[in-house]
VOPAGU-2260 file (C-alpha; in pm, 1 decimal, decimal comma):
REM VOPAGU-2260
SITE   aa  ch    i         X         Y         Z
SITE  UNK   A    0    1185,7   -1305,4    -473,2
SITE  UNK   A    1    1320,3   -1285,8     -72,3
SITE  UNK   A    2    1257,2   -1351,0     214,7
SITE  UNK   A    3    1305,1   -1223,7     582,6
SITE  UNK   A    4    1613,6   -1439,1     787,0
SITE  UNK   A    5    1528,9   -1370,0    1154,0
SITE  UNK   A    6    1859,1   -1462,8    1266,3
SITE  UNK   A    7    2012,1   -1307,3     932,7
SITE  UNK   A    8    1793,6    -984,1     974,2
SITE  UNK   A    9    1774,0    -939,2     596,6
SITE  UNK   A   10    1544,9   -1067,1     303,1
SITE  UNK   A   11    1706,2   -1418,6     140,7
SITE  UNK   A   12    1625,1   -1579,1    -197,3
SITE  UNK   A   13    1295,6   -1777,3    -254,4
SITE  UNK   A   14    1080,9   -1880,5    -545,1
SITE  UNK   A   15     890,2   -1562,9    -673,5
SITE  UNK   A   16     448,8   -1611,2    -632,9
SITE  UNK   A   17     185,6   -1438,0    -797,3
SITE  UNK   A   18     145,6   -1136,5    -493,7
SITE  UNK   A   19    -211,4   -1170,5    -499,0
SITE  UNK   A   20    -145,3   -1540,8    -426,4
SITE  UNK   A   21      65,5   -1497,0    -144,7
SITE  UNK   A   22    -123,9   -1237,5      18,4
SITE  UNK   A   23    -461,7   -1455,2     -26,3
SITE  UNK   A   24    -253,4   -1741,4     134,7
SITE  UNK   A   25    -196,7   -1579,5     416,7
SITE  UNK   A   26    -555,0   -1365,4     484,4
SITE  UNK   A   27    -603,5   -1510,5     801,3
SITE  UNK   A   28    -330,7   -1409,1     938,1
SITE  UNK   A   29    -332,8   -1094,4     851,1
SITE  UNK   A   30    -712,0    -998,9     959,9
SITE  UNK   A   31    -562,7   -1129,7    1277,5
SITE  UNK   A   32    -266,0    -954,7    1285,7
SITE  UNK   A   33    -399,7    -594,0    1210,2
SITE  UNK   A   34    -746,8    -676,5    1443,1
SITE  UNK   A   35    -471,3    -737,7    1727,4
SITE  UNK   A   36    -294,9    -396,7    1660,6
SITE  UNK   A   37       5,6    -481,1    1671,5
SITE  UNK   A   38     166,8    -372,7    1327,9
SITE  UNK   A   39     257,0      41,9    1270,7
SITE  UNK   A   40     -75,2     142,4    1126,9
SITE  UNK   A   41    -162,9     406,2    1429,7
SITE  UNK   A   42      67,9     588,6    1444,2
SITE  UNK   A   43     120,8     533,8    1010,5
SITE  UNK   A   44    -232,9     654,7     983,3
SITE  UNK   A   45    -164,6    1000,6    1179,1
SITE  UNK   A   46      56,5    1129,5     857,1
SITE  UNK   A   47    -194,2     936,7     571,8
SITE  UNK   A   48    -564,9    1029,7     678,9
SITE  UNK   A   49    -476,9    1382,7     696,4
SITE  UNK   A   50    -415,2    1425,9     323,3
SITE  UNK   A   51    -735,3    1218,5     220,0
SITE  UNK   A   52    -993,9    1543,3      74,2
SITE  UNK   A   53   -1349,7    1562,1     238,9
SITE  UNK   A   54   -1600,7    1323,4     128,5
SITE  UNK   A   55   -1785,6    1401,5    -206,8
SITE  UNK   A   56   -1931,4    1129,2    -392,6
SITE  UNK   A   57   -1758,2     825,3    -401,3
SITE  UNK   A   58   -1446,4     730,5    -236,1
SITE  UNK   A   59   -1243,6     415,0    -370,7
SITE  UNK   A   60   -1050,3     149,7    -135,2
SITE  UNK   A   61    -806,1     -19,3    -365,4
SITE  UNK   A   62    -654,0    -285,2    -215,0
SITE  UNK   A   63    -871,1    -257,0     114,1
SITE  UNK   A   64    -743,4    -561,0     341,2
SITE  UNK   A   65    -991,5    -655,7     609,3
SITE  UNK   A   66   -1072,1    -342,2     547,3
SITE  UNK   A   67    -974,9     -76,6     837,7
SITE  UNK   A   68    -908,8     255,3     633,1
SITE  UNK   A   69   -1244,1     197,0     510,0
SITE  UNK   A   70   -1376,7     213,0     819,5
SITE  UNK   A   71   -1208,2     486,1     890,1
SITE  UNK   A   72   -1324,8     701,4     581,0
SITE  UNK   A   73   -1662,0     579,7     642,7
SITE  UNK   A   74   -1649,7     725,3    1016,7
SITE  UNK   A   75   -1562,8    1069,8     826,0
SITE  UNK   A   76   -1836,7    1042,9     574,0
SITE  UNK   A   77   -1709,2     909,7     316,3
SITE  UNK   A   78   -1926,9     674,2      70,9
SITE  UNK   A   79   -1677,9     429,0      29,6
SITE  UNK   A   80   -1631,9     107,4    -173,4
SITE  UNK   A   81   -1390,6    -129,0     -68,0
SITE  UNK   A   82   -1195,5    -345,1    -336,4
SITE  UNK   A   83    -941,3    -632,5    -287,4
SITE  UNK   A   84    -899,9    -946,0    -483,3
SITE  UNK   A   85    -889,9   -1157,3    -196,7
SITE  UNK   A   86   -1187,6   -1321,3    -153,2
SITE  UNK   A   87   -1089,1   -1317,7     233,9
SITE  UNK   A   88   -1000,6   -1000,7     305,2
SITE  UNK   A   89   -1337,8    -858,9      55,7
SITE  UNK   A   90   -1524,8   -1077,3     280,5
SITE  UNK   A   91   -1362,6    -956,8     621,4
SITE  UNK   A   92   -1429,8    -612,9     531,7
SITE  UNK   A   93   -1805,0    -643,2     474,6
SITE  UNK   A   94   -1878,1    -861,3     786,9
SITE  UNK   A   95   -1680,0    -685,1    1026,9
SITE  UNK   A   96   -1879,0    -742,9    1335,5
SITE  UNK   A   97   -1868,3    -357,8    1408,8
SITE  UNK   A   98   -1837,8    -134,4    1139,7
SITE  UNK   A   99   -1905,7    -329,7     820,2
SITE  UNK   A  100   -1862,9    -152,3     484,1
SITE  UNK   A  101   -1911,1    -231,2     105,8
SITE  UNK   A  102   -1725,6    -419,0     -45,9
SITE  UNK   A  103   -1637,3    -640,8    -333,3
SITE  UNK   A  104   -1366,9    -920,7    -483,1
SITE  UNK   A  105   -1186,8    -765,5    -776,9
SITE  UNK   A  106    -823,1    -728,7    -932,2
SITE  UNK   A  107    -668,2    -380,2    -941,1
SITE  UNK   A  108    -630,8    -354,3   -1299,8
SITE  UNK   A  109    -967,3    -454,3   -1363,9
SITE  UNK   A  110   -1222,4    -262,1   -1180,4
SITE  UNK   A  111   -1569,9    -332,3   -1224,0
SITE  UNK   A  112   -1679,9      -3,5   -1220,3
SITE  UNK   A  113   -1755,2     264,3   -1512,7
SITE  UNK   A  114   -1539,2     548,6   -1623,9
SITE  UNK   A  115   -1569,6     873,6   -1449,1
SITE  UNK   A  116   -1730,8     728,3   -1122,6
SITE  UNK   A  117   -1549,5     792,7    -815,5
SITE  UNK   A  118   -1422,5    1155,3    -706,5
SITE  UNK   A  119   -1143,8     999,7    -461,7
SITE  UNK   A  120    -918,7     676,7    -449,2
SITE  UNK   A  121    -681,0     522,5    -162,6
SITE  UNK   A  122    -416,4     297,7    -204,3
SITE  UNK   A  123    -297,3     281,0     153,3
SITE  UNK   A  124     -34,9      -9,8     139,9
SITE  UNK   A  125    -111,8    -181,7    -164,1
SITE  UNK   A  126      34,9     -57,8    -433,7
SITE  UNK   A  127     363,2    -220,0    -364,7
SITE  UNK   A  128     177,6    -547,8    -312,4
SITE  UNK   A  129      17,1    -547,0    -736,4
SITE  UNK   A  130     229,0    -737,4    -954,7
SITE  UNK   A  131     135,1    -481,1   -1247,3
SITE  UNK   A  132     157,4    -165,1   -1046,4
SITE  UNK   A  133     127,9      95,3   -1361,1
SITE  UNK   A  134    -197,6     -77,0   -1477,4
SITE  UNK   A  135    -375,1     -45,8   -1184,1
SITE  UNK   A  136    -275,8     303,7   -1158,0
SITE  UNK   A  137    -423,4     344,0   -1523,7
SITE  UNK   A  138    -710,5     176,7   -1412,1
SITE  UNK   A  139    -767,2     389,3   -1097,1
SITE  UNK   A  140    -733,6     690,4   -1338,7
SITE  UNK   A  141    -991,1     564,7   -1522,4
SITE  UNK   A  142   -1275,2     518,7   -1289,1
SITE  UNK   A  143   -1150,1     913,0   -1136,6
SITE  UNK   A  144   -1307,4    1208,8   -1254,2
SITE  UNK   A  145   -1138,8    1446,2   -1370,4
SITE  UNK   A  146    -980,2    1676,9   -1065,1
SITE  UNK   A  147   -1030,1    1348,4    -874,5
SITE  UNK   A  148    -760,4    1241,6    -617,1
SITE  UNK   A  149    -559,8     943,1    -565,7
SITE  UNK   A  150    -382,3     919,3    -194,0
SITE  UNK   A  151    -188,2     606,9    -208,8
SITE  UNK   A  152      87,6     508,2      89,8
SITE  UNK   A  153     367,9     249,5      18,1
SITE  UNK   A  154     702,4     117,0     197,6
SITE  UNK   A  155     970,8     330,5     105,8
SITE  UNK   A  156    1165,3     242,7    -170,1
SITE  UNK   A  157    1476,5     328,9      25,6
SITE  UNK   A  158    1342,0     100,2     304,8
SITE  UNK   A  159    1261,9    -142,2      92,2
SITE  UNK   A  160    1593,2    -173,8     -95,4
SITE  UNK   A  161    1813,9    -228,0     196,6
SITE  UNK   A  162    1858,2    -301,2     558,6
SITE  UNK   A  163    1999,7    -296,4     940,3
SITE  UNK   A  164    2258,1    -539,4     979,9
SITE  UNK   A  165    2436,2    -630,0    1332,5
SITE  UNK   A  166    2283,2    -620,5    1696,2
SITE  UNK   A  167    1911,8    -490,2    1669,7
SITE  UNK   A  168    1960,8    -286,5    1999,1
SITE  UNK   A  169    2204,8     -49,1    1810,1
SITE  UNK   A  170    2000,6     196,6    1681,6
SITE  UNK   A  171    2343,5     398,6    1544,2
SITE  UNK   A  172    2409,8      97,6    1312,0
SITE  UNK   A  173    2467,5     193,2     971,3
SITE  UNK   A  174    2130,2     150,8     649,4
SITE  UNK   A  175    2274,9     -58,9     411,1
SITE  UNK   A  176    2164,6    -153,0      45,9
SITE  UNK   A  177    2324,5    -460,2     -97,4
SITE  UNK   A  178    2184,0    -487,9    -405,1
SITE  UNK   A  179    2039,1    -253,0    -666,0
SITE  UNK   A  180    1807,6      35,5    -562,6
SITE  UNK   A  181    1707,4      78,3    -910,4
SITE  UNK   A  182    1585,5    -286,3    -994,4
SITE  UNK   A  183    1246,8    -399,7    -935,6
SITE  UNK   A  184    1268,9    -714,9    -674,8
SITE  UNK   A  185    1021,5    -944,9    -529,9
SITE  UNK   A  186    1034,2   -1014,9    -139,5
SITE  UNK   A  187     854,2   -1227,9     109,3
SITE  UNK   A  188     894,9   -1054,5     482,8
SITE  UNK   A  189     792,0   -1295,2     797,1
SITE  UNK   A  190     746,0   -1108,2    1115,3
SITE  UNK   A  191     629,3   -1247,3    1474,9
SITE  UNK   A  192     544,8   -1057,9    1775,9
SITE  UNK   A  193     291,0   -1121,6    2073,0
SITE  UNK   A  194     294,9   -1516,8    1978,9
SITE  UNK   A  195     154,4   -1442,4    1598,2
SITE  UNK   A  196     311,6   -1434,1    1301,8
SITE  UNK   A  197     266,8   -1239,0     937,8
SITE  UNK   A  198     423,4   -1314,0     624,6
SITE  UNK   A  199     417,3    -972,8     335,8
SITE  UNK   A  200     445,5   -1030,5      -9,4
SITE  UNK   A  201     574,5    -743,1    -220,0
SITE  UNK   A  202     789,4    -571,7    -470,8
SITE  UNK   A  203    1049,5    -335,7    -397,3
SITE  UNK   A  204    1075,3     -58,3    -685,1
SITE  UNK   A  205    1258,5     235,8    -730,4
SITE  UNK   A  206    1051,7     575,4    -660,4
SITE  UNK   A  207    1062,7     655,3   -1022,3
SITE  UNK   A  208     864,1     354,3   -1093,6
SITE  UNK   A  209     596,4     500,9    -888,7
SITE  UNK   A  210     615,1     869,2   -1033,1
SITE  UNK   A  211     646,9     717,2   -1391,6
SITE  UNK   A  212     355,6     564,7   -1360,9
SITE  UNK   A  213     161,2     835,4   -1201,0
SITE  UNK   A  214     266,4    1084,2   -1484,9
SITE  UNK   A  215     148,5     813,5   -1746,5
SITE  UNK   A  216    -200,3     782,4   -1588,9
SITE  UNK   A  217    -252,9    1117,6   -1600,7
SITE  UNK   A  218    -160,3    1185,7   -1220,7
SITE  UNK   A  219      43,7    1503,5   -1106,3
SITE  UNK   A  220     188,5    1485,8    -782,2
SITE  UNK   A  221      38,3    1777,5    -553,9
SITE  UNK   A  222     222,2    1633,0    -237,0
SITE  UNK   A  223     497,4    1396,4    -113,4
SITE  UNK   A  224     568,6    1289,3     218,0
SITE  UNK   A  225     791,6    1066,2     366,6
SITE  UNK   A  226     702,9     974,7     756,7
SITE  UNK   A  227     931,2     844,5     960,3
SITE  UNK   A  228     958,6     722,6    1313,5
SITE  UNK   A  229     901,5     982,1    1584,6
SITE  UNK   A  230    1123,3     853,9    1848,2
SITE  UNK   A  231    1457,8     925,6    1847,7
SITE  UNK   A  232    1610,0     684,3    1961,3
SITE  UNK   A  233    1483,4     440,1    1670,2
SITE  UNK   A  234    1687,3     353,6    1385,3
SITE  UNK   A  235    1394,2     464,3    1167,6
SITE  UNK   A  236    1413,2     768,1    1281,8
SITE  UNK   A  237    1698,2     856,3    1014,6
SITE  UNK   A  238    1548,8     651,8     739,6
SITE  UNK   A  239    1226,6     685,4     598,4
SITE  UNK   A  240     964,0     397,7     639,5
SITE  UNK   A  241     656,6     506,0     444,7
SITE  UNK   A  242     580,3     723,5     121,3
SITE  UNK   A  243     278,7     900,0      92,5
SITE  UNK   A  244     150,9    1091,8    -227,3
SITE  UNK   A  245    -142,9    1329,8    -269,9
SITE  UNK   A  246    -244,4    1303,5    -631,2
SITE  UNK   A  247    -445,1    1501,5    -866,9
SITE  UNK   A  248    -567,8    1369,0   -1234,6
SITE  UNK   A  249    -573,4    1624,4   -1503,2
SITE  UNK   A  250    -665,9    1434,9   -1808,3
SITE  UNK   A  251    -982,3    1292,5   -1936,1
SITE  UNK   A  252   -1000,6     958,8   -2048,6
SITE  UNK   A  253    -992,5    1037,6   -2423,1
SITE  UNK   A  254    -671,4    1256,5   -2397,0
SITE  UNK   A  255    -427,1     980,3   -2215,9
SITE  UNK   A  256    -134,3     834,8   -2373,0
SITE  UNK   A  257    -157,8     472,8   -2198,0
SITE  UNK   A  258     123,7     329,4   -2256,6
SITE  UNK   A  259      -8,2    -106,5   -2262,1
């Protein structure tokens, strides 16, 4: 595992935890931190709710959080269930003192839910953050119908693998992976703005992890997008920061080749 050097600006060696762990760990802070608005979600969620399909039946939140894109899809009508296995952030997102929705503690790759039940799943953010990534995607592909969607949204593998070194007001500084791209690797990112601070726990992968997996579930990939930032005159402007993938399952249950 890593971790974020402020005055380094890159991720340094730590002792790897369980992801669920870490995130659990730090809950709190991140109900806070999101609540404050102060992270990228609005102007994330511009290029990710557009590519959710209109409500049906039931629309799974896998890896919810405190649970704000499950607010959001219940604001467009969707019947939503929101899943996380943190106890914290399950709880945050069914007593939000506004818009409360449905949810419930459980681990990705174990979904307490029967085959065939939900038309729709997210994944906005979470994916990367599940130790066994390709078993909840099985999993997710179980409790789809078929011609159900999965939208999922994860850092960028090419944002994850690397890095801005040198004086952060150069936006013209070179991206620059040190290590593999093509090796899995566990890293623990600390950020702090407006007096509060937020600690991430998550795996970098290579995007063929992610497609792999897909493919093995069942999933085919009906769009890819990769947002970026719209100013300019940010660095992120030339690198991508976020993946986004619109995906269809063709297979029944009965007919997939899990590979366990």
């Amino acid at each position: 595992m890593t971790t974020y050097d402020a005055a380094m600006g890159q991720n340094q060696p730590t002792d790897a935890l369980p992801l669920a762990k870490g995130w659990d760990s730090h809950a709190e802070e991140w109900i806070a931190w999101t609540r404050t608005g102060i992270d990228s979600y609005e102007s994330h969620r511009e290029f990710f709710l557009p590519l959710i399909p209109k409500p049906r039946h039931l629309t799974v939140d896998v890896g919810c959080g405190e649970g704000r894109v499950s607010r959001e899809l219940q604001a467009l009508g969707h019947r939503v269930l929101a899943v996380d296995r943190s106890p914290a952030m399950s709880r945050a997102a069914a007593a939000h003192p506004v818009q409360p929705v449905p949810a419930i503690v459980a681990d990705a790759t174990e979904l307490p839910l029967a085959t065939g039940t939900a038309d729709c799943a997210v994944a906005f953010m979470s994916l990367h953050d599940i130790d066994h990534m390709p078993a909840a995607l099985r999993e997710i592909a179980r409790i789809l119908t078929v011609g159900g969607h999965l939208v999922m949204a994860i850092v960028h593998p090419i944002n994850s693998a690397g890095h801005f070194p040198g004086d952060n007001d150069d936006a013209t500084r070179p991206f620059v992976i040190d290590e593999s791209y093509t090796q899995p690797k566990h890293y623990t990112t600390t950020r702090a703005r407006q007096g509060r601070t937020m600690t991430y726990h998550g795996v970098h992968r290579p995007l063929q992890a992610y497609t792999e997996a897909l493919a093995d579930a069942g999933f085919v990939i009906n769009q890819l997008r990769e947002p970026t930032s719209t100013d300019t005159r940010d660095k992120w402007h030339r690198i991508p920061l976020f993946l986004h993938i619109l995906a269809s399952l063709q297979q029944p249950v009965a007919e997939r080749d899990f590979r366990r």
